[in-house]
C-alpha positions, 0 to 999 in steps of 0.5 A, spaced: 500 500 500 505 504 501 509 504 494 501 506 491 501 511 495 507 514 494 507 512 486 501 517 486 504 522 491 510 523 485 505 523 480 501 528 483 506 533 485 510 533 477 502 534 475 501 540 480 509 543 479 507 543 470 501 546 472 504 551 476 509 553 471 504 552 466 498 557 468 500 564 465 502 560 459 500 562 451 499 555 449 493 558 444 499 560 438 502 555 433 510 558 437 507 557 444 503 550 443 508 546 438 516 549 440 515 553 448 515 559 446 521 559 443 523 561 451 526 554 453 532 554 457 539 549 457 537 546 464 530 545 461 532 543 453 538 538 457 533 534 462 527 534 456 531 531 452 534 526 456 528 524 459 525 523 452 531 519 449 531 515 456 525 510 457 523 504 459 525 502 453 533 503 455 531 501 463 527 494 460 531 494 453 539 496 455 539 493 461 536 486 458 541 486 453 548 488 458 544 481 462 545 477 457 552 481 452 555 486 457 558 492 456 560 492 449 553 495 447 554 502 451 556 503 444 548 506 443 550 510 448 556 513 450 558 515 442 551 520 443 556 525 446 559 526 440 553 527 435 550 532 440 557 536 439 557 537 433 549 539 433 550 544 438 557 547 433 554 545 426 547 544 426 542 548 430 546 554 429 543 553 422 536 551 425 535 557 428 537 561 424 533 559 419 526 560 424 525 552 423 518 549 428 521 541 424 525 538 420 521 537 414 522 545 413 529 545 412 528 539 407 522 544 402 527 550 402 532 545 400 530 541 396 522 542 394 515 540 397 514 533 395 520 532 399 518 535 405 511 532 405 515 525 403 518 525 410 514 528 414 509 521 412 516 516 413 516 521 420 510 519 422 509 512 420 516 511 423 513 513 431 506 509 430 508 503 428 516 502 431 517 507 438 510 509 441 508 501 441 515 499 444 515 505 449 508 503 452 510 496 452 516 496 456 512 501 461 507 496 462 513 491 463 516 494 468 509 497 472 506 490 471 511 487 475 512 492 480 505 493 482 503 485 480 497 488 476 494 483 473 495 479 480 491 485 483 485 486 479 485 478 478 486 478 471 491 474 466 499 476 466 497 478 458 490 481 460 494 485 465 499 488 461 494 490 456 490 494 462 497 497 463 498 500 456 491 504 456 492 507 463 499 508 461 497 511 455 492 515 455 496 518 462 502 520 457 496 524 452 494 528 456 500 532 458 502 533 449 494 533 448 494 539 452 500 542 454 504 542 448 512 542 448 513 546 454 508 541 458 512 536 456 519 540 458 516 541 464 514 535 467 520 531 463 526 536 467 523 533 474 522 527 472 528 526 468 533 529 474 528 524 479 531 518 473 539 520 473 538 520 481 533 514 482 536 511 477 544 512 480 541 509 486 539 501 484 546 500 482 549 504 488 545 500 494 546 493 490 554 494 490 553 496 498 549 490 498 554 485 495 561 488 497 558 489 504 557 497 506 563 498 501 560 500 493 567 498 491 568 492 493 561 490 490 563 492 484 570 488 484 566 482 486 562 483 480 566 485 475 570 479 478 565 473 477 565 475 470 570 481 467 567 479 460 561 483 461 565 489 461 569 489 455 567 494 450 571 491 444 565 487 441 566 481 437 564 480 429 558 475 431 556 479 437 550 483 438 554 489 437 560 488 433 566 494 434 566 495 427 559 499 427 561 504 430 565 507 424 560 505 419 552 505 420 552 507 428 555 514 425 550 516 421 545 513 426 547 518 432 548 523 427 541 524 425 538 521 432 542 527 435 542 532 430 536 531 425 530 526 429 524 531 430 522 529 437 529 530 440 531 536 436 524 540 437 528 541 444 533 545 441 528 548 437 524 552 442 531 554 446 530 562 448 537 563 444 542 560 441 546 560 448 541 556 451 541 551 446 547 550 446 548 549 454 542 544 453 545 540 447 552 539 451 550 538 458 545 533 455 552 530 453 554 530 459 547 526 461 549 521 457 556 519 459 553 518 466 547 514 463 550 508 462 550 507 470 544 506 471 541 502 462 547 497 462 551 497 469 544 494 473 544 489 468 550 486 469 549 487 477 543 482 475 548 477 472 552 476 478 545 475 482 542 471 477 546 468 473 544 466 466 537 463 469 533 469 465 537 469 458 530 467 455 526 472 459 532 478 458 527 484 458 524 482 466 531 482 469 531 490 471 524 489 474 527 483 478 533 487 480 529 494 482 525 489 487 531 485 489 535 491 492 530 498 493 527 498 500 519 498 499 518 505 501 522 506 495 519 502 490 513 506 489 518 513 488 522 510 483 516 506 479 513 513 479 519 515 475 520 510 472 512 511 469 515 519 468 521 516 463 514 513 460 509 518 459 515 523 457 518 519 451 510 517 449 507 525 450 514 527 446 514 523 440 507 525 440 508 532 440 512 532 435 508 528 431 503 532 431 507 537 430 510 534 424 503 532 421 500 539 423 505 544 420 507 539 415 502 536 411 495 538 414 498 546 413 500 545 406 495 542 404 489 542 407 489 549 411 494 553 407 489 560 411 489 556 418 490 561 423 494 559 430 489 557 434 486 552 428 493 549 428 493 548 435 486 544 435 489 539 429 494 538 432 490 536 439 486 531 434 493 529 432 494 527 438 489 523 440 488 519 435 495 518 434 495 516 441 489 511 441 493 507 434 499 506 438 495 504 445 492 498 441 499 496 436 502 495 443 502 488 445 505 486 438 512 488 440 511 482 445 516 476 445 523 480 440 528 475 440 534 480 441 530 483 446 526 490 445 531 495 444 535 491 438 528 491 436 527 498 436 533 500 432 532 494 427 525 499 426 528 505 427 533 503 421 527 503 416 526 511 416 532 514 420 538 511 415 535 514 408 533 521 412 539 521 414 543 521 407 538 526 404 539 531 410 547 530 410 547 531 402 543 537 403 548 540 407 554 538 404 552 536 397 550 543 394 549 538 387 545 534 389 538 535 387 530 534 389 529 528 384 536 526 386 533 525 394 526 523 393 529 517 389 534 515 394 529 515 399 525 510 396 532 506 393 533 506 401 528 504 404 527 499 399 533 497 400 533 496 407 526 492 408 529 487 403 536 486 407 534 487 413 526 483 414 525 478 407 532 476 406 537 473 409 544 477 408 548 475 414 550 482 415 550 486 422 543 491 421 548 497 423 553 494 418 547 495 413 546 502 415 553 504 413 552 500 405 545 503 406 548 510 406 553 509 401 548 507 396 544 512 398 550 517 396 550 513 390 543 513 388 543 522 389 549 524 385 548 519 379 540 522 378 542 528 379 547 528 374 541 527 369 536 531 373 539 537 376 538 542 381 534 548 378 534 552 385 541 554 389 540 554 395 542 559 401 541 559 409 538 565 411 538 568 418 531 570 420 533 574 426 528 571 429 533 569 435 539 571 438 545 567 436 551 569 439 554 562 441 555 560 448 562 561 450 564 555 453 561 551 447 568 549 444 571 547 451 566 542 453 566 540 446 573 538 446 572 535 452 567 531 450 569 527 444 576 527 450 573 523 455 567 519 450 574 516 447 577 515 454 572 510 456 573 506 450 580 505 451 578 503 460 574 499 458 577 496 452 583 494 457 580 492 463 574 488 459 580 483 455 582 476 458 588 478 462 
């Protein structure tokens, strides 16, 4: 009864806090509901950012997947920082000053408006179909098995997660539905922040548990019992190979950090040019942190369970978090748990909305549409979004290398071929509107067919990086015969102030320092001595 009570307690209190800080707010103009705006902070743009990245689909996915490989898929995450160095140097400075609400824009003025609309469809089938699903799914995991709902309301385990997935879907719309960007920012700055502190605190009370009072001790004795869990250095036949970190993994954290609408959105509604950068860079900084509490737990869970769950991966976190936190706390930490949920769910709606709102519906349906019109489709949006992703959810069950792999195998479909059009948007000023649009199909395409029909005895991540090049390919052989008609210039709007961050190339620098220090750590301590 108690942890109920206090998972309640949490989730009113961020509820009542984003009220609070919501009340005087214009949430009626296209600015204010879809980008905050424009005045978001670093603190706000870094702890958003993480939060939406950081679900349950990192705690549940990540944690699985170091149970049962270790350490060498921190790759996912520690490589995130030097993508976010080169968004906060190259890329949002050039958003910003082109006034940019989504990425689509920047593909119209690039390239032309079949493009723009072409991605914006990919965009939002990608976030129906592939994240939402997985995010509510491993919510409902997790709640599931804190809570035992399905014991509770006297109903099957698969009957139990499903009633999970409702609440917790329908919870995580209200805050897009009705708040808009700065609702969810809000509420994913004190939820974000609960994560990195409950979170830092699992693998904390079981290593004093193991080496008796002395966390440092009980890190030893784990990384004793098995030393191979911690090496980085992925083997050819591994979940994660190292070579993909200089092929696909590249272009991946690129578009992820740089050019996926759901988290650069943050940046996007950042009060100037100086704050977007803090922003970018300290959630650099998170992300370094992060793998404490997404690959750390799960090879603490190895040293207690041993192999016994390797068919069940995607259970283990649950279990650990039962297993060491004091039962006053369990019910805190399921509620934050919940708020890395309902934060990445009410994101990617947010941004799906926005997309399908300025995107497509104002292009094409409501070219005269005034703000409040807007705010209104993007509210339906929303809403129908949410109740399609709430009945897909189920069907992501039972992945056989656990559910993030899953996600990034789905995710490959829409983010590769993005990628290569916006990378030879920027640098690749030949590259013509025909030469995209049929790069774009080639890709997906191409990836469909290796990744999901045939049998092509490559890593997925690996397949990226062919993807990409063919992608290159395709774009310079047809804009060869079709080519640009238009050329093409970034024109500052002056709509913010871009004065960059001062500190911005020293903790650039000492970013990418540190990311390649870990790599070398780890990769000693983790080989056979």
């Amino acid at each position: 009864m108690y942890t109920v009570l206090t998972f309640f307690a949490f989730i009113a209190f961020v509820a009542f806090y984003s009220w609070y800080k919501l009340r005087n707010e214009n949430l009626n103009s296209k600015d204010g509901y879809f980008l905050g705006g424009r005045s978001l902070t670093g603190v706000v743009i870094a702890g958003s950012m993480l939060l939406t990245n950081i679900s349950t689909e990192h705690l549940i996915g990540m944690n699985g997947s170091s149970y049962k490989n270790g350490f060498i898929i921190i790759a996912w995450e520690v490589t995130s920082a030097l993508a976010l160095v080169i968004a906060a140097i190259y890329f949002v400075p050039k958003y910003l000053k082109m006034g940019l609400t989504t990425i689509p824009q920047f593909l119209e003025e690039r390239f032309d408006s079949t493009t723009r609309t072409l991605v914006a469809l990919f965009l939002m089938v990608s976030f129906v179909v592939t994240l939402l699903p997985i995010v509510l799914y491993t919510g409902a995991i997790n709640l599931e098995s804190i809570f035992n709902v399905s014991e509770v309301l006297e109903v099957s385990k698969d009957r139990g997660l499903w009633i999970t997935v409702v609440v917790v879907g329908l919870l995580g719309s209200v805050y897009a539905i009705f708040g808009g960007l700065k609702a969810v920012a809000v509420s994913d700055t004190i939820n974000g922040y609960g994560l990195l502190i409950g979170g830092l605190a699992i693998p904390l009370i079981a290593l004093v548990s193991i080496g008796d009072g002395n966390p440092l001790s009980g890190l030893i004795k784990v990384y004793n019992h098995a030393p191979e869990k911690f090496n980085v250095i992925g083997a050819k036949d591994s979940v994660l190979p190292f070579e993909v970190l200089f092929t696909g993994l590249i272009i991946n954290q690129l578009y992820f950090w740089c050019m996926n609408q759901t988290i650069i959105q943050r940046a996007l509604g950042a009060k100037n040019l100086v704050e977007a950068q803090k922003g970018l860079l300290f959630t650099g900084v998170l992300k370094i942190v992060v793998p404490i509490i997404i690959i750390l737990p799960g090879v603490i869970a190895f040293y207690y369970y041993g192999d016994s769950l390797y068919e069940n991966q995607d259970m283990i976190y649950p279990e650990l978090i039962k297993k060491v936190l004091p039962v006053g706390l369990v019910g805190i930490f399921a509620a934050i748990v919940m708020g890395a949920v309902l934060s990445t769910f009410n994101s990617v709606l947010n941004s799906a909305a926005t997309i399908f709102t300025i995107d497509i519906y104002k292009r094409h349906f409501g070219k005269r549409s005034g703000d409040s019109k807007l705010v209104r489709v993007g509210k339906l949006t929303s809403t129908i979004l949410a109740l399609f992703a709430i009945m897909v959810a189920p069907m992501v069950a039972n992945a056989p290398d656990g559910l993030y792999q899953l996600l990034q195998q789905l995710n490959g479909i829409f983010f590769i071929p993005i990628a290569s059009i916006m990378l030879a948007g920027f640098f690749l000023k030949n590259v013509s509107a025909t030469g995209a649009k049929a790069a774009l199909i080639v890709g997906l395409t191409f990836y469909i067919l290796c990744t999901f029909v045939f049998k092509v005895d490559i890593h997925f991540v690996h397949i990226w990086g062919i993807e990409f090049l063919l992608n290159l390919a395709v774009m310079l052989i047809v804009s060869h015969f079709y080519p640009a008609n238009k050329a093409f210039e970034i024109k500052d709007l002056q709509i913010l102030e871009m004065k960059p961050w001062r500190y911005a190339k020293a903790m650039s620098i000492l970013l990418c320092v540190v990311t390649v220090l870990i790599y070398i750590w780890l990769g000693w301590i983790g080989q056979p001595q």
